[in-house]
C-alpha positions as CSV (number, residue, x, y, z in Angstrom):
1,X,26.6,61.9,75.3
2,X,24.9,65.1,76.6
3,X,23.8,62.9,79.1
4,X,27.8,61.9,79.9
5,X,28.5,65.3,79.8
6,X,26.3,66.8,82.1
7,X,26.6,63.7,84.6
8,X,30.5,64.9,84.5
9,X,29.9,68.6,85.2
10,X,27.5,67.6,88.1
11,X,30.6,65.4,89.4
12,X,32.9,68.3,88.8
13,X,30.8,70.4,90.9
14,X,29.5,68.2,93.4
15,X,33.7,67.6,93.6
16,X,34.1,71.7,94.1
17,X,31.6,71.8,96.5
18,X,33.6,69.1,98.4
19,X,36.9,70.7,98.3
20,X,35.6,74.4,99.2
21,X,36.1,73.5,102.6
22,X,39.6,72.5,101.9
23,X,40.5,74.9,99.7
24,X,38.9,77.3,102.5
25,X,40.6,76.3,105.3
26,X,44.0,76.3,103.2
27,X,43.2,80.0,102.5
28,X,42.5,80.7,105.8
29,X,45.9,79.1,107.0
30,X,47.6,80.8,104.7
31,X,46.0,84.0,105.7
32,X,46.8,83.3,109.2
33,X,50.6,82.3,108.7
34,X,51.2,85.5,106.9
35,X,49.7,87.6,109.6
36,X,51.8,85.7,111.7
37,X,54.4,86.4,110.2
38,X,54.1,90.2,109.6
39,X,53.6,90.2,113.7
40,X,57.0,88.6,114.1
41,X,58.7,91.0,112.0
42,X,57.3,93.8,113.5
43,X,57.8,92.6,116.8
44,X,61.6,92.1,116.2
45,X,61.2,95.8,114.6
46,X,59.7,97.1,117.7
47,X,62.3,94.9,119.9
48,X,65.6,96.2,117.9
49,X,64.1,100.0,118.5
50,X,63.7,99.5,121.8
51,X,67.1,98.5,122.1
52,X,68.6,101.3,120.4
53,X,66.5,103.7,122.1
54,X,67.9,102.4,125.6
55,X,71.7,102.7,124.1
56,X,70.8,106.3,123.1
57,X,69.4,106.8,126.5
58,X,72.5,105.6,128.6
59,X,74.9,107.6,125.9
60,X,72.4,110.7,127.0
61,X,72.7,110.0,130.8
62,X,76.5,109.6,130.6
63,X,76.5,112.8,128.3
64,X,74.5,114.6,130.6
65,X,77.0,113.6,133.7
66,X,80.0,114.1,131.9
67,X,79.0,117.6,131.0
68,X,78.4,118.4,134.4
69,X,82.1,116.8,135.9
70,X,84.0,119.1,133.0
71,X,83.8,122.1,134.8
72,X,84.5,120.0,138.2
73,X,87.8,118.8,136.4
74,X,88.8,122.6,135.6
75,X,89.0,123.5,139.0
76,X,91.0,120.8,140.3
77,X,93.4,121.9,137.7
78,X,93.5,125.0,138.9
79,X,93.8,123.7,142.3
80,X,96.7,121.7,141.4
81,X,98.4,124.4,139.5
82,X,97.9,126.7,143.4
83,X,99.5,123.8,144.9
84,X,102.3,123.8,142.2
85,X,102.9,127.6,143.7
86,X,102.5,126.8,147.0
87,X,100.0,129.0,147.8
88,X,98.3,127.0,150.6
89,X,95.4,129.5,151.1
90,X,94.5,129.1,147.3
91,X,94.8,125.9,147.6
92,X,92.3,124.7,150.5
93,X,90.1,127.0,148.6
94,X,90.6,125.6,145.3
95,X,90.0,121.9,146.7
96,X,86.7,123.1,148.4
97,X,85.5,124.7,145.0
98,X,86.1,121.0,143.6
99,X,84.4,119.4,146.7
100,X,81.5,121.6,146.3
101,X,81.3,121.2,142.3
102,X,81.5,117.9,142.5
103,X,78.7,117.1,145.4
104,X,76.5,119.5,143.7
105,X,77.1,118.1,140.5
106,X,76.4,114.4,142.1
107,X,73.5,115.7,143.7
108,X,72.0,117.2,140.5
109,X,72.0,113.7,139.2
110,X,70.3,112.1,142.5
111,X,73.2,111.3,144.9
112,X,72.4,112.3,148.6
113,X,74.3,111.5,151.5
114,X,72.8,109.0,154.0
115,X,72.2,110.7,157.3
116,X,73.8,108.7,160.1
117,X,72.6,110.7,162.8
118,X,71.1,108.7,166.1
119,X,70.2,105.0,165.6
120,X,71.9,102.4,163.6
121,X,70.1,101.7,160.5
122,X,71.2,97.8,159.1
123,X,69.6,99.1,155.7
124,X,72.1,101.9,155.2
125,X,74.9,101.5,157.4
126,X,77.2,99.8,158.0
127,X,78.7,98.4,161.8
128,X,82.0,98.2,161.3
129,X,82.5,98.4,165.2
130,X,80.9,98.6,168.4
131,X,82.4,100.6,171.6
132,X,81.3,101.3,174.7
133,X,80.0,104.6,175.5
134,X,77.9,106.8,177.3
135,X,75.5,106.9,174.4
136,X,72.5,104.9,174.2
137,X,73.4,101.6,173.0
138,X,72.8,101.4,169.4
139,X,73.3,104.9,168.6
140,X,75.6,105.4,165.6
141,X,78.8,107.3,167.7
142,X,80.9,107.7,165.0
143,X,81.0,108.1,161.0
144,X,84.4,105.8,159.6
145,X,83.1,106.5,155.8
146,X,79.9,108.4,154.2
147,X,77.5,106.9,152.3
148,X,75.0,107.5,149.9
149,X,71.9,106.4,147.8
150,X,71.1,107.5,144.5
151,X,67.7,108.2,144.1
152,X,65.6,105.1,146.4
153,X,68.2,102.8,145.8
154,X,71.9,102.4,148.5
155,X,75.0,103.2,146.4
156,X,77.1,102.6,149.3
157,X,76.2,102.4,152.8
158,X,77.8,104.5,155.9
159,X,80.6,102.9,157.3
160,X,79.8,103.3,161.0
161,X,81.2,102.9,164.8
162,X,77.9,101.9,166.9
163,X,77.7,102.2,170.6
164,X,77.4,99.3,172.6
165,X,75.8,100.7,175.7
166,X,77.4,101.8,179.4
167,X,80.9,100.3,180.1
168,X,79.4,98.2,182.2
């Protein structure tokens, strides 16, 4: 019976020794899969934030911008209330206080006007016509509508009459 016996805890052993590697890889799975998964959730942690922080960002910018036009807003009331009197000195003045509030207010925020002096440039401008002139053909002759890009990037191009050379 000893004999039994310790023939059986040989087998038992010689049975762990076997299923170590099992059991070892199953714990290293499970190790795995849990790291896994803590990545995942902090990723969609990480993902969410970022989202948030670009929502708070935009509500910033358009903070930022609205802040600036407020003032802009006051003076066209007050331009409107000189035109309500008929005080047409006051208001051209009034309405180039607005003009110049507002540009300077656009162009703290990155909004320059595209020069459209000498040649036509496809990228910016617009052709809306060409005329014949005594300008170089090409050359931009006459400005229909401004345009502008806000920081590298075209807003809206200039609106442009080109010159198509000599009459001929």
């Amino acid at each position: 019976m000893d004999e039994e016996r310790v023939m059986d805890e040989e087998n038992v052993q010689q049975a762990e020794v076997e299923e170590d590697p099992l059991v070892a890889v199953a714990r290293e799975r499970d190790e795995y899969l849990d790291t896994l998964q803590r990545v995942k959730a902090e990723f969609d942690n990480y993902r969410k934030r970022v989202a948030r922080d670009q929502q708070e960002l935009a509500a910033r910018a358009n903070e930022r911008l609205v802040g600036q036009l407020v003032p802009v807003l006051d003076d066209l009331e007050r331009a409107l209330e000189a035109a309500a009197e008929h005080e047409e000195a006051k208001l051209e003045e009034g309405v180039r206080l607005v003009h110049r509030a507002l540009a300077d207010a656009l162009g703290r925020e990155g909004l320059a006007e595209i020069p459209t002096d000498g040649k036509f440039d496809p990228h910016t401008q617009e052709a809306l016509l060409s005329q014949p002139s005594a300008a170089e053909e090409g050359t931009v002759i006459q400005v229909l509508q401004k345009g502008y890009t806000l920081g590298d990037r075209v807003l809206r191009p200039a609106r442009v009459v080109i010159s198509s050379g000599a009459d001929g």
